[in-house]
N, C-alpha and C positions, 0 to 999 in steps of 0.2 A: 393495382397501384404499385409504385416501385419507390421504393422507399431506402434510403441512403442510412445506413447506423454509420458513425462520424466518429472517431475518435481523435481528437485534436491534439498536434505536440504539444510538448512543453515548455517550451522556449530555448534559452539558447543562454550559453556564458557569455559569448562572445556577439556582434552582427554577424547575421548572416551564419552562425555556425550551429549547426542543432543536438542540443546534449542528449540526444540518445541515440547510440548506435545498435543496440538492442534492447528488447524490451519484453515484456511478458505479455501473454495476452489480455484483449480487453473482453474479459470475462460478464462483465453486463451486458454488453453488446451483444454477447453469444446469449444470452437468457432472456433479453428479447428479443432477437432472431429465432429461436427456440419456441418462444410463447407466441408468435406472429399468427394469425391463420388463414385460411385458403384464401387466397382475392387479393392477397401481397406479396410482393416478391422484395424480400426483405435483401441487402447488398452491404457489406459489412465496408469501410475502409478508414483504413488505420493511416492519418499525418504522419504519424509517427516511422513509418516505414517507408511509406512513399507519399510525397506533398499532394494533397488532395486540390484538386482544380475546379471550383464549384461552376466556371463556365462551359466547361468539359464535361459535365455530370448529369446526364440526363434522366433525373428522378421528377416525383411527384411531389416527394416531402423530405424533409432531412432532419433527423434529431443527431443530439450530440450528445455525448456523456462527458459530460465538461468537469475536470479538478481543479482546483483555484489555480495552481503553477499554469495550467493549459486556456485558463478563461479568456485572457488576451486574443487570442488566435482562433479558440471558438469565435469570438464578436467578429472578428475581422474575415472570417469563412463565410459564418453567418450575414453579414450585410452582401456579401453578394449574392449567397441563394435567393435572400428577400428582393434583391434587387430585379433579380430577374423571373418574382412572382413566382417562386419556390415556397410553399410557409417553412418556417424552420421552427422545430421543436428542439427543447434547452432543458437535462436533467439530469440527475448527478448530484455528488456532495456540494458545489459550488452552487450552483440553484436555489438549493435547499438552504442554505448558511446566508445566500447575501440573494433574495428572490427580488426584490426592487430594481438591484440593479440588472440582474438577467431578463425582467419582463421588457425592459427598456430595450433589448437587442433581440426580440426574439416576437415570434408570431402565439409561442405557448411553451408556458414552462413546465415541469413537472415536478412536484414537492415529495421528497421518502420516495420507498419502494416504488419505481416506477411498474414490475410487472403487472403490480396488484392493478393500476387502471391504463394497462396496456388495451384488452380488447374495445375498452371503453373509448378510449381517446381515437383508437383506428376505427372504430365505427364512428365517431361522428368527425374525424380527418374525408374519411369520404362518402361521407351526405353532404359537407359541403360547413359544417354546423362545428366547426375547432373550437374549444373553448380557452380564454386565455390563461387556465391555471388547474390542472389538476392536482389532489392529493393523493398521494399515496399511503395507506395505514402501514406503519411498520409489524407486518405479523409474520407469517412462515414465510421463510424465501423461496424464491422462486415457487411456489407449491404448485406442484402438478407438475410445471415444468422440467425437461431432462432436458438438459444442453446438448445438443450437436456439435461435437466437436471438431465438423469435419468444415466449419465456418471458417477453422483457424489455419485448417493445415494448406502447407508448398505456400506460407509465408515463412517471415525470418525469425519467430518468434522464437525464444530461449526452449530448450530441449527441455521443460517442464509444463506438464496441464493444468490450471487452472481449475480447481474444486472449492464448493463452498459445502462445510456443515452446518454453518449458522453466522448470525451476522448480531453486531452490536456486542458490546462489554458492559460489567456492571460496575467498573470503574471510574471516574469522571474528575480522568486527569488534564487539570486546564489550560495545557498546549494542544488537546486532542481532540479534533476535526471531528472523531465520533462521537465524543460526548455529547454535543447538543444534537447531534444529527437523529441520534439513536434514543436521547435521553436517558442513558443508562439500561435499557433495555436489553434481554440478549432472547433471539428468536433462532431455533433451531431446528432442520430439514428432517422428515422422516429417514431413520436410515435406509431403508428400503430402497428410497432414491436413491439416495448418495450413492447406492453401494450398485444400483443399476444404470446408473449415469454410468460408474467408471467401469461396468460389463462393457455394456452397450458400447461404449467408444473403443473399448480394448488400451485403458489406461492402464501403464506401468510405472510413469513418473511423475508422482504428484507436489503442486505444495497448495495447500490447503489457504482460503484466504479471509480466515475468519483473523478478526483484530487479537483474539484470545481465545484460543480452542478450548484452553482448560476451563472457561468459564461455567461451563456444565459439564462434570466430571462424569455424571453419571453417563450422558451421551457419548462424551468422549469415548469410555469405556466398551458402549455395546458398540461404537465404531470398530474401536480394535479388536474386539474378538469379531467382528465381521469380517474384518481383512485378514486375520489372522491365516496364515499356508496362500495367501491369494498370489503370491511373487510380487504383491504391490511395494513399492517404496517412497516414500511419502515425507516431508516435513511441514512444519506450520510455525504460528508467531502464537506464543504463552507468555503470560506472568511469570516473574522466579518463583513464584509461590507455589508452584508445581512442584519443584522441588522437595516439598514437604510428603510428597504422596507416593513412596516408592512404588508401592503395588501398581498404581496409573502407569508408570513410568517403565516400569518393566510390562505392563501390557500391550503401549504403546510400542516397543522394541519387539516385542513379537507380533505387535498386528504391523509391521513394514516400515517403523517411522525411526527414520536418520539420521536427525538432528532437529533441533528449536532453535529457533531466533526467538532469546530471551532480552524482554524491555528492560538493564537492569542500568539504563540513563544515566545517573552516576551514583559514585561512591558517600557525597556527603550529608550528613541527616539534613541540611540546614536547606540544602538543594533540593535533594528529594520532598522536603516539605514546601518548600513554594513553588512546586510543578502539580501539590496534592496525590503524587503517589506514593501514599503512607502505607500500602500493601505492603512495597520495595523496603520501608524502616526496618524490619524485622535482620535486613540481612545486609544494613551498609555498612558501607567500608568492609565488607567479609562475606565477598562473593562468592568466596573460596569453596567453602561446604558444600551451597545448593549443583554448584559447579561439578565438586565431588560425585554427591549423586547420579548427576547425569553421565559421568564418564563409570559411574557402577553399571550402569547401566548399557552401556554402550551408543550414547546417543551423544554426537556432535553440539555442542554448545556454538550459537551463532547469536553473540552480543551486540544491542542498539543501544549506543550513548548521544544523550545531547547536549550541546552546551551553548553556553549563553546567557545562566542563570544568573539573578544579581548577586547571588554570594559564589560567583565562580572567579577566579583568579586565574593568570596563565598555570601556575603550579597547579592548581586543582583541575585542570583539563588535562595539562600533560602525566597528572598521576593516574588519569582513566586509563590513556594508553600505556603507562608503564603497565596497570592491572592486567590488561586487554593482552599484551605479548606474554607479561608470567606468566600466565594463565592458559595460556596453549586456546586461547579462544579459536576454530576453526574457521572461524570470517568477522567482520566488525564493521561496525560504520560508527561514523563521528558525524553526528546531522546538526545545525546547526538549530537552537528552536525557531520556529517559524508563529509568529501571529495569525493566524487562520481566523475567518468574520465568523464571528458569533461563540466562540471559545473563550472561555475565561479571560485567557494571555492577553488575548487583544482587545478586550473592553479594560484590563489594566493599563495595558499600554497608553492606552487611545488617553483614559482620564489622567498618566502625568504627562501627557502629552511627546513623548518618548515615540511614535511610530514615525517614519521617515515617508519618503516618496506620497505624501498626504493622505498617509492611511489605506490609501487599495493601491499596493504594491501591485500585485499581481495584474495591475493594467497598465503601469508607467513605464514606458518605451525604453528609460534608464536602470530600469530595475536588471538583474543577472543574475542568475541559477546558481545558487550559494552563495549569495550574499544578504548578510542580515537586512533585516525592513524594518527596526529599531536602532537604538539607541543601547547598546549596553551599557551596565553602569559603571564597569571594571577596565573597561579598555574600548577604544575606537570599535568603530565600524569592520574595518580592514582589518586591524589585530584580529580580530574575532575571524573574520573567512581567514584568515593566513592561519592560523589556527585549526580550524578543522581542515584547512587542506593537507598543513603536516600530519597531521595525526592520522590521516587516514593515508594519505603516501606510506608514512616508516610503518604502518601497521602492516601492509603490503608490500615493502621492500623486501629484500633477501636475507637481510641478517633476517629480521623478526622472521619469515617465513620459516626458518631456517628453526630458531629457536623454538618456536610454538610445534615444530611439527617435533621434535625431539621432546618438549614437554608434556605435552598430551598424547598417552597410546591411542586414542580414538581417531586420533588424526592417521595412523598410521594400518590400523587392524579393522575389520577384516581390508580384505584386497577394494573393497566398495570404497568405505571411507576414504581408503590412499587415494583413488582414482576420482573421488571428488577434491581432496583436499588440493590435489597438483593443479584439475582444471579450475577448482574456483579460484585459485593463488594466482594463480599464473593471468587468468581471463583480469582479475583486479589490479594487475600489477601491467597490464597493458592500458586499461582504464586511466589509472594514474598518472603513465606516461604521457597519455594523449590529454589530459589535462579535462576528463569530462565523464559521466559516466557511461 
């Protein structure tokens, strides 16, 4: 049978304009391409690189790995495979978070880990016998499975490979999509794998795509003395609370790893307590120290702030980004919060009645790829996108580049870091221009 893996864009700022010119791989896709077996000819294609044509496509079945930003344009892919007596399978975070409405577009959804009832659902795709809803148990990822990495290459994907060590956090911060997904759980890969996926493929450039690597330290740890002389070079997304763990922090540095992207969202207790990341308390307003550490260390600091909170003011946004340039941060984003189905945020929202576009943004034809789906309570709609568009523009203009790279030596030593710092500055500071990511 031939079987279509689907990765649907995201949508677009503008009509007609599609906010990603590059992108990272779709690393689920590859891990059920991976797990597929004999008797399917599994075909990987990414919207996102080139528009998928489902009357063009001559498969047997079609699933999708659908994100809430991407859901729109899965449904509307999706009604013409059905159309043309295609079944189309629907699975992904977005599935999983709002499954009522995805049964409604789709021949058969898939809830959690989908590989866990991958061979299941293909063996009864063809006897004939689909069932309209699988679960999947959230247990070890991918287990058994080694990703073939050769699904992705002579595409356009960004010059980094896609690795997982583990999946889920034991935080449950209530703007975050994996807190109900995961329910707090964190499930982690034998290293064994990990460390034979990236033989096997002949990986050199990783980023890691667990929500929080530091989550299980000890794992972390037999990671890096795995990688440790391997020539691997590696970053991933952690808590600031790593911070606290020099010895992690310099093993990480010796098993290949270049920098974190640290969630340290913003600077004020009052913020950080109604987002419920009270891990972050320990170090607001004085990002400075953990910051420290990490440049003891030799490792790139790569800061995520969000804003939008009701105790955010424009001065308490624009004081992230003053932190964000003092601070020699090596890259940053300014996201704005997003209401995601079934997260905290948006069953708040929803009860003061504060969510816009009638609560499922992500299918409203008006809706636009940064722009808020509430109601802030400090300033307009607009103020708030006109807001994280500056702050991420000046964060990537010249002066700040200029400055950040003068204040942080990491940005500058060894010859790796220089040679990231120019192209990620430089790649974001075209981003900006063109007004998209």
């Amino acid at each position: 049978m031939r079987l279509s893996l689907v990765r649907p864009s995201m949508g677009s700022i503008d009509p007609g304009r599609r906010i990603m010119r590059h992108c990272m791989q779709p690393l689920g896709l590859g891990v059920l391409a991976s797990s597929t077996p004999a008797g399917f000819e599994p075909r990987l294609l990414d919207d996102c690189l080139d528009p998928v044509d489902p009357t063009a496509d001559d498969c047997d079945a079609a699933f999708f790995g659908v994100e809430t930003f991407a859901a729109a344009r899965a449904y509307e892919l999706a009604a013409v495979y059905r159309a043309r007596g295609v079944p189309v399978i629907l699975g992904g975070y977005h599935p999983t978070l709002a499954p009522e409405e995805a049964s409604s577009r789709a021949d058969c959804i898939v809830l959690g880990d989908g590989e866990a009832v991958w061979p299941e659902l293909l063996a009864d795709l063809a006897a004939g016998r689909l069932k309209s809803r699988y679960s999947g148990e959230v247990a070890s990822p991918q287990a058994g499975a080694i990703v073939d990495h050769r699904v992705f290459r002579k595409r356009r994907y960004l010059p980094a490979a896609l690795v997982q060590l583990g999946r889920g956090c034991p935080h449950r911060c209530s703007f975050c999509a994996s807190s109900p997904y995961f329910g707090g759980r964190r499930s982690v890969r034998p290293i064994e794998e990990v460390i034979e996926e990236i033989r096997r493929n002949r990986l050199r450039n990783i980023l890691f795509t667990d929500d929080n690597i530091a989550a299980d330290e000890e794992s972390l740890g037999r990671l890096c003395s795995a990688l440790e002389g391997s020539g691997v070079r590696w970053a991933a997304q952690a808590c600031v609370e790593i911070a606290r763990n020099r010895a992690l922090l310099a093993a990480m540095a010796r098993g290949g790893c270049v920098g974190l992207l640290l969630g340290l969202e913003a600077l004020e207790e009052k913020a950080l307590k109604e987002m419920g990341k009270r891990h972050n308390l320990a170090f607001a307003g004085d990002y400075a120290e953990p910051l420290r550490v990490l440049d003891d260390c030799g490792l790139q600091a790569w800061g995520a702030f969000t804003i939008g909170y009701d105790a955010d003011t424009e001065e308490s946004i624009l004081a992230r980004l003053d932190f964000a340039i003092g601070a020699g941060l090596t890259m940053a984003a300014f996201n704005l919060l997003m209401p995601y189905p079934s997260t905290g945020f948006y069953r708040a929202l929803a009860d003061e009645g504060r969510l816009l576009y009638g609560g499922a943004w992500w299918l409203d034809p008006g809706y636009r790829y940064h722009a808020p789906a509430y109601r802030p309570l400090r300033m307009s709609p607009d103020r708030l996108s006109e807001l994280a568009w500056h702050c991420n523009r000046r964060f990537y203009g010249a002066a700040s580049a200029a400055r950040r790279f003068a204040a942080n030596r990491v940005n500058r030593l060894p010859l790796g870091n220089l040679l990231r710092y120019l192209l990620y500055n430089a790649a974001y500071q075209a981003s900006m221009r063109g007004g998209g990511a």
